[in-house]
PASEBA-1860 file (N, C-alpha, C; in nm, 3 decimals):
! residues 76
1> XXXXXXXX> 0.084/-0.118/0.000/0.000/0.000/0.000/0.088/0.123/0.000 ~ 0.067/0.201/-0.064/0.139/0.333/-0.049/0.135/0.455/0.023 ~ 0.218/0.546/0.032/0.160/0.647/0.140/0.049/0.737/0.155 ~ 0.020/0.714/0.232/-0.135/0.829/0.256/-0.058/0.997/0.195 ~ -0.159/1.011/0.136/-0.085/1.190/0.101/-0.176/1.261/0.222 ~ -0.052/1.368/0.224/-0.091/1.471/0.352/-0.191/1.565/0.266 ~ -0.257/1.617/0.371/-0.452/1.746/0.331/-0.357/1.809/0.245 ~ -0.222/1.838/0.253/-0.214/1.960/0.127/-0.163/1.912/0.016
9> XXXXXXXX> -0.136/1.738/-0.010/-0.136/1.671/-0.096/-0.281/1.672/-0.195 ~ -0.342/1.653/-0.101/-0.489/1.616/-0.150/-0.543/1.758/-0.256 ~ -0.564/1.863/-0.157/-0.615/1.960/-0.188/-0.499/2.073/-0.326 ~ -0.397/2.036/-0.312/-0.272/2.048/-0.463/-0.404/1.959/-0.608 ~ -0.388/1.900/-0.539/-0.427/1.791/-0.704/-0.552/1.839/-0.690 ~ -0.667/1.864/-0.616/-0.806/1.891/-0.636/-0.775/1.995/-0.695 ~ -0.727/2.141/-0.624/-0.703/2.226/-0.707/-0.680/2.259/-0.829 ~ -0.581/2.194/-0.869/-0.503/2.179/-1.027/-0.581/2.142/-1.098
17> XXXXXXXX> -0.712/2.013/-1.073/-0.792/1.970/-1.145/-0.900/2.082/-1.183 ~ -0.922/2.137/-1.107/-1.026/2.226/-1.085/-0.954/2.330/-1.178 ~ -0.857/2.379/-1.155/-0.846/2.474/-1.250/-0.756/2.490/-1.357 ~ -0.771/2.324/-1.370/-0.754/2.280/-1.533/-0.841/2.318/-1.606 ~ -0.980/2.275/-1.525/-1.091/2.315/-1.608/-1.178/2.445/-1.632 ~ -1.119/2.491/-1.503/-1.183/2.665/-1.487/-1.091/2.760/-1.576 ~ -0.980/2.730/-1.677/-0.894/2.766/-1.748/-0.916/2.769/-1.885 ~ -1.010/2.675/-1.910/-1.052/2.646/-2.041/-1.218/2.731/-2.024
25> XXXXXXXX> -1.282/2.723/-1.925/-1.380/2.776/-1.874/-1.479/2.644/-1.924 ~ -1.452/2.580/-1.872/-1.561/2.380/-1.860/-1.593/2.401/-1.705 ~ -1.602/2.491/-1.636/-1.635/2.430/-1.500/-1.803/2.356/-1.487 ~ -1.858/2.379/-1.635/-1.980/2.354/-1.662/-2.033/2.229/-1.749 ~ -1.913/2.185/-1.778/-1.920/2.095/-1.844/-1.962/1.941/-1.767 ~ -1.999/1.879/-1.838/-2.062/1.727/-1.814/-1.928/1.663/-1.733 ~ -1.829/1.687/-1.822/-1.712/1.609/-1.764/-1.642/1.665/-1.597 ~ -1.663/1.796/-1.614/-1.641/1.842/-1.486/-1.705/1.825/-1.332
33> XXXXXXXX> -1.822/1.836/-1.425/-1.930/1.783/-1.289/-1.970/1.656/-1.277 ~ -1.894/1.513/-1.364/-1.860/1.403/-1.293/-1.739/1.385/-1.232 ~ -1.630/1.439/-1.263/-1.512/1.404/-1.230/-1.497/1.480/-1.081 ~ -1.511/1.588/-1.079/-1.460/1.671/-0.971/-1.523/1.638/-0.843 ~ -1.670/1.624/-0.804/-1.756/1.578/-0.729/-1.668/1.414/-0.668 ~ -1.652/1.346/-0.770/-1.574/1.202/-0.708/-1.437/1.257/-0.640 ~ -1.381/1.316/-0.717/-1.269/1.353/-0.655/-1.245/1.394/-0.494 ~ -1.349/1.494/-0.474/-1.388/1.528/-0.388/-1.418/1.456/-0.270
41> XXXXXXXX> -1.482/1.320/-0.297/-1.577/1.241/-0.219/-1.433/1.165/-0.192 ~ -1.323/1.115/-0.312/-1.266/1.039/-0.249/-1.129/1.075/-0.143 ~ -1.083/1.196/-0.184/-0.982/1.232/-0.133/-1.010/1.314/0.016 ~ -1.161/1.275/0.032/-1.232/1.337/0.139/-1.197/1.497/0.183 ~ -1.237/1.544/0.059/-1.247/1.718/0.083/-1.355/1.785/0.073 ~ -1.406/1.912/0.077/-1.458/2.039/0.069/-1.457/2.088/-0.059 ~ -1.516/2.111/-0.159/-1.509/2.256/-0.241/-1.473/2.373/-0.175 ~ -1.505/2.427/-0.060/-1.497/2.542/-0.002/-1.340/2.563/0.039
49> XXXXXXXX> -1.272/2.392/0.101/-1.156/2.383/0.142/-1.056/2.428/-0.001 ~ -1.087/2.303/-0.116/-0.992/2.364/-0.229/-1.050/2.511/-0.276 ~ -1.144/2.560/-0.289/-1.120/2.734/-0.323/-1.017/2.815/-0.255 ~ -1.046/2.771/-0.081/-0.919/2.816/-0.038/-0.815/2.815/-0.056 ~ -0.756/2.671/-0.136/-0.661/2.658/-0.123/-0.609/2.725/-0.249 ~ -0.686/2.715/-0.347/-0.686/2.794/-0.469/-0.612/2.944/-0.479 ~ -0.748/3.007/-0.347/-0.712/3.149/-0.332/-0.502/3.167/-0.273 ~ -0.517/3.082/-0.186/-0.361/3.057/-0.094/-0.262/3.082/-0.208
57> XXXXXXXX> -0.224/2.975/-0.307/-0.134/2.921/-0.368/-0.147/2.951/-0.544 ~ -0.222/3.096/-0.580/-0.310/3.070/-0.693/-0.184/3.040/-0.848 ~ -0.065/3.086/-0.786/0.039/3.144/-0.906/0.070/2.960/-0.903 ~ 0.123/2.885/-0.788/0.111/2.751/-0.832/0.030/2.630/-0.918 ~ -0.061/2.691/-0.820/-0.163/2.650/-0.897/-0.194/2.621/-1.044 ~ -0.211/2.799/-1.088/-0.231/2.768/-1.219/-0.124/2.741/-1.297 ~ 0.040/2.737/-1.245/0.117/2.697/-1.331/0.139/2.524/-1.344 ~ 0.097/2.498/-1.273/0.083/2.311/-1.295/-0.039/2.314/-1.375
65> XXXXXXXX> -0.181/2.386/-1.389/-0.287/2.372/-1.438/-0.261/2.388/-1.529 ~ -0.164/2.462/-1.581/-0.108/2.489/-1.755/-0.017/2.369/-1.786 ~ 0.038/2.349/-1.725/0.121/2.178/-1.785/0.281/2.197/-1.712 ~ 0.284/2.318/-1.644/0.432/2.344/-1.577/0.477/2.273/-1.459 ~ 0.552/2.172/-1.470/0.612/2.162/-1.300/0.611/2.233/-1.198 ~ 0.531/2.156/-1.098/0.619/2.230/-0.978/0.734/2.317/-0.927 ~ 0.770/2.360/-0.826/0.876/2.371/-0.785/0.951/2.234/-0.700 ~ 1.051/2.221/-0.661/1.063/2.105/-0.611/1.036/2.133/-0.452
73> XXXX> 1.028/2.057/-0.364/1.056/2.114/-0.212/0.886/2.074/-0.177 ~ 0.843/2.071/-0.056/0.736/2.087/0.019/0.628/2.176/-0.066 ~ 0.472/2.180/-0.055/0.373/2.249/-0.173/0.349/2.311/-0.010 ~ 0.294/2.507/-0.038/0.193/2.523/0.072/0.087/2.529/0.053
END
């Protein structure tokens, strides 16, 4: 089994997903509103939590949401 990812593991990738799609402007799309909702359910988060986290980290964010690496080191 592999390691549990830490809440700001979780909420990195919800994010990114989320505004993969809020980038293209699909947050309305069919595909969005199956995918994201599971996501949600499984990585046991909030919408309200990833907006936050959105708002926190937004320049990261959207540079992985565009296709850019990370930085290396710890995500906040």
């Amino acid at each position: 089994m592999g390691k549990a990812k830490s809440l700001k593991d979780k909420l990195y990738g919800a994010a990114v997903l989320k505004m993969s799609f809020r980038l293209r402007g699909d947050e309305e799309s069919p595909a969005f509103k199956f995918v994201y909702p599971g996501v949600l359910r499984d990585l046991e988060l909030e919408d309200a939590a990833v907006e936050r986290y959105i708002v926190d980290n937004r320049e990261a964010v959207e540079r992985a949401a565009r296709g850019a690496s990370p930085a290396p080191g710890p995500r906040t």
